[in-house]
N, C-alpha and C positions, 0 to 999 in steps of 0.2 A: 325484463331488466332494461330494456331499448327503450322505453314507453319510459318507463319512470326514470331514468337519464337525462329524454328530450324535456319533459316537467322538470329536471333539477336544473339542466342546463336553461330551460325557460326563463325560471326565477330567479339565477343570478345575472341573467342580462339585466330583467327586468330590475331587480336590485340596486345593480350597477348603475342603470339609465337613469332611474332616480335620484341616485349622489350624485352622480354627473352635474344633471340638471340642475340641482340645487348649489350645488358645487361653482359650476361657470358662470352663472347669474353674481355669484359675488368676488369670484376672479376679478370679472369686469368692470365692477363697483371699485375693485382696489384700486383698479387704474383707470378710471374714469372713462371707459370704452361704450363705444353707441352701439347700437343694435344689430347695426353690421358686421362688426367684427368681433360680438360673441357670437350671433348667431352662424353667421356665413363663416369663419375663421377655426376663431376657437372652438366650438360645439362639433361645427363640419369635421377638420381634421382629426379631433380626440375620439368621435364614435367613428371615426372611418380608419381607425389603426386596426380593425379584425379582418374587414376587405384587403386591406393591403398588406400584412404579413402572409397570408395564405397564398397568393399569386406570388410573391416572395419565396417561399419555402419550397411551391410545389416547380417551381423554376428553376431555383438555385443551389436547393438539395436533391429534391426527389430526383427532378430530372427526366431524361429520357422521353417519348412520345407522349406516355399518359400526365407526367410532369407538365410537359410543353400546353397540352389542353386545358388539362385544370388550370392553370396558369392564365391564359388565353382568355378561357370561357369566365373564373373570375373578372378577371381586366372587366370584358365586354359587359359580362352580368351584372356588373355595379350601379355605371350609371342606367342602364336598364331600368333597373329594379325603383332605383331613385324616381328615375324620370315618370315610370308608370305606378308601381303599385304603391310606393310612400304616396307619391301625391294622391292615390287614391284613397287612403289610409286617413290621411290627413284631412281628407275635404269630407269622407265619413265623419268624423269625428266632428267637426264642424257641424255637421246634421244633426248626430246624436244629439253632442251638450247642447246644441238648439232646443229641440225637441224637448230636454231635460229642462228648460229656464235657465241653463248655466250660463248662457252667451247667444250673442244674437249670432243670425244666420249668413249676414254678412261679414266679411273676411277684410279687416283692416291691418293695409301692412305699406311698409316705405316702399314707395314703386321703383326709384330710385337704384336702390338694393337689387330688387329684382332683376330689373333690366341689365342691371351691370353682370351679375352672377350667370342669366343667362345666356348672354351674348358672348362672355367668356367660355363658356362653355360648348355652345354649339360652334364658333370656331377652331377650338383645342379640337373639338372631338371627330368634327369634320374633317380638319387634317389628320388625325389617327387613320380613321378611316380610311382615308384616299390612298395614303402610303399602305394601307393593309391591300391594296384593292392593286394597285401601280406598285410595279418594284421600280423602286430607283435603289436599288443597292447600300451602299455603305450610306447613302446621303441619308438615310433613314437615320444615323448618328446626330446629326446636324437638327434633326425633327425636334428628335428625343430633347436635347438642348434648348432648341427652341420653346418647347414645351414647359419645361423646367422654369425656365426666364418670363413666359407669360405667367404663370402661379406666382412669382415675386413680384411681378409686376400687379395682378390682382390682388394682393394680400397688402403691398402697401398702399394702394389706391383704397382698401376696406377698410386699413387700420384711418387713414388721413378722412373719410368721410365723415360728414355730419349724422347726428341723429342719436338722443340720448337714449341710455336704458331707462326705456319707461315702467313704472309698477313697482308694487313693493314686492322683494324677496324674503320667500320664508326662512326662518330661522336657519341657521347652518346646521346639520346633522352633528357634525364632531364638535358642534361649542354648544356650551347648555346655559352660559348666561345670557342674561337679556341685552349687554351691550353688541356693536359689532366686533364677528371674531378677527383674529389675526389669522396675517396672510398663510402664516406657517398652517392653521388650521388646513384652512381651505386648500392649499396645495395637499395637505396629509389626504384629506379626504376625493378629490381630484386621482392621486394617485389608485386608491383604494378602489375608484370606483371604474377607472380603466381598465385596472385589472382583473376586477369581474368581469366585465364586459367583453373583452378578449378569454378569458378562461372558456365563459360561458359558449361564447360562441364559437370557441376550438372545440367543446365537448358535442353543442348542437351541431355544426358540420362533423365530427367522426362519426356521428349514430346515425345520422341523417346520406352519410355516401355507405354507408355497410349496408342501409336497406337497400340504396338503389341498387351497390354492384351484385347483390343477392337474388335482385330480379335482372340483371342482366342488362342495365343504360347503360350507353357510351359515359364514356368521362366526361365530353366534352360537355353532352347533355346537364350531365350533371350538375357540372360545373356554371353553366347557364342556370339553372332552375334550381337548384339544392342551396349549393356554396354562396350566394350575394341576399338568397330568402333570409338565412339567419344570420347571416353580418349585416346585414342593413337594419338588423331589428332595434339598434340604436338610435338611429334617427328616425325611424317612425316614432317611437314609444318616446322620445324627448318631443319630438314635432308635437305628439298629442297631451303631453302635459303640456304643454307650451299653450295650445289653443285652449286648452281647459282652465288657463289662466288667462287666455285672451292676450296674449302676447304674440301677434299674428308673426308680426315680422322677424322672430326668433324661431318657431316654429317654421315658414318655409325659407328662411335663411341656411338651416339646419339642413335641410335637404338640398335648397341649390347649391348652398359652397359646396357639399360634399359631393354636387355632381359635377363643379370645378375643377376637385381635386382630382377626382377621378379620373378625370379625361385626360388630366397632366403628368400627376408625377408615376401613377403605376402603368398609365400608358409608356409613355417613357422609356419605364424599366422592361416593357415586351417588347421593344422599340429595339435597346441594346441589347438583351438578352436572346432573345429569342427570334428565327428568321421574320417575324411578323407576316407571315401568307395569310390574309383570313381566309382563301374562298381556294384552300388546298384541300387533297382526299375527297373532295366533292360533298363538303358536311355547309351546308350554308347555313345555320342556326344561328351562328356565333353575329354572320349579317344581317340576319331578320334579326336579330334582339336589338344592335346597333342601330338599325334602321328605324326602329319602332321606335328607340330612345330619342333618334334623334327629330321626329315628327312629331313627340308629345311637347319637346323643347323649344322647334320652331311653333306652334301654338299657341302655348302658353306664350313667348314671346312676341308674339302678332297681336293678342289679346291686349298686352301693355304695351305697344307700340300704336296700335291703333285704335284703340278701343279703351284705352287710359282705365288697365287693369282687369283682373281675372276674379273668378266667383268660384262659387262651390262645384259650380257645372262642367268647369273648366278641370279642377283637381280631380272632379271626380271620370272624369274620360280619359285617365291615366291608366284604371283596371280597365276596361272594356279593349284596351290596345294590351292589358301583360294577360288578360282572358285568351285573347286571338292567338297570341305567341304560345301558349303551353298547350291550347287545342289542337294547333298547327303541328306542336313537336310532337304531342305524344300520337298522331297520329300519322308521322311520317316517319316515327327510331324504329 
């Protein structure tokens, strides 16, 4: 019954990511939005509402020690996951539809975008960090805030940038004539499609921590390695329709906002919520995954800073750093 769960809970993420995707492409047709602020924005924040209710829930209701972890190791696992194994995901795919004649092998996208999304991010995330690592006390209040205010400051700098939605969008799901649909449509279906998205992926995190506490992981493990595999499986699987239409720069827009987001607003909430010690009980996992995210981020970033842009080679050395991290753990829980 677990097996056929994780297959039902599969297929309405994958469901979902598909209306999504189909979905946001004419969001932003309605209002006239560039590349950046569907993909970095809009698509980031709407597949990143299953990461962030869970570190929500397992805080604010669960509670208690194993609460506080799960919580914690979310947080941490998000951009993790982002930073390594989507991008690997992503620059795969890239190979693949190459290989297939679908699309060339090179990776056209607004560097522009990148740059900015990156550098947001490895600064948010870097100060997360540093206050997990230094107690300064209450002033971690003042962080969390801070934090908050850089993400509105990124968001309206994404929304005011240049750079049109390039490409035709396929037809709407919930409109079946040939003209374009109305907005009421595309928000009806929008809706629809988030909340598979979150269903699915509350269903694949319950079946997927009943295996682990069965064998016996920590939570926190868990929560590193379980809880951010199946919530992230929305912007992978949009990133790869994304490149499968060749629209590079919605595709890792999709994945950098969302490792913006992540670094701010549910940082944040472990900021106020929760004492933020990372490198308490002697469990260091939760800073190797941090650390590893933040060295795929500085990379990719040196690449477009210096090197005016990244390749396939670059996305794809996101798995060989989330390879290192799970060799590491399951050989040290």
């Amino acid at each position: 019954m677990t097996i056929f769960l994780l297959i039902v809970a599969f297929a309405v993420i994958l469901a979902g990511c598909e209306l999504f995707v189909n979905g946001i492409e004419w969001f932003g047709r309605k209002f006239d939005l560039g590349e950046g602020a569907v993909g970095s924005v809009l698509a980031a924040v709407g597949t990143a509402l299953p990461e962030t209710v869970i570190p929500l829930i397992a805080i604010l209701i669960h509670r208690g020690e194993a609460g506080r972890e799960i919580g914690v190791g979310a947080i941490l696992g998000a951009p993790f996951m982002l930073a390594t194994l989507a991008c690997f995901v992503c620059g795969l795919a890239v190979v693949i539809f190459s290989v297939m004649k679908k699309r060339s092998i090179h990776i056209k996208f607004n560097q522009g975008v990148m740059r900015r999304d990156l550098s947001f991010f490895l600064v948010a995330y870097a100060t997360a960090l540093f206050v997990g690592v230094v107690n300064i006390g209450p002033f971690r209040y003042a962080v969390a805030a801070l934090l908050i205010v850089a993400y509105v400051i990124y968001v309206k700098r994404t929304l005011n940038a240049e750079g049109d939605l390039l490409g035709e969008s396929r037809a709407l799901y919930f409109h079946y004539a040939a003209d374009s649909p109305d907005l009421r449509r595309v928000i009806l279906q929008l809706v629809v499609a988030l909340a598979a998205i979150i269903m699915g992926a509350d269903l694949f995190v319950r079946e997927l921590t009943g295996i682990a506490h069965s064998l016996g992981v920590p939570a926190l493990v868990i929560s590193l390695l379980l809880t951010p595999l199946a919530t992230e499986l929305p912007e992978k699987f949009n990133s790869v329709v994304w490149m499968w239409q060749k629209k590079d720069t919605l595709a890792l827009g999709n994945i950098t906002g969302a490792m913006v987001f992540q670094s701010t607003f549910p940082v944040s909430v472990g900021l106020i919520f929760t004492t933020w010690r990372l490198n308490t009980n002697g469990d260091w996992h939760g800073m190797l995954a941090a650390g590893l995210a933040l060295v795929s981020g500085i990379l990719l970033y040196v690449r477009l800073r210096f090197f005016k842009g990244f390749g396939v080679a670059s996305l794809l050395f996101g798995g060989l750093l989330y390879i290192a991290f799970v060799v590491v753990t399951l050989l040290t829980i």
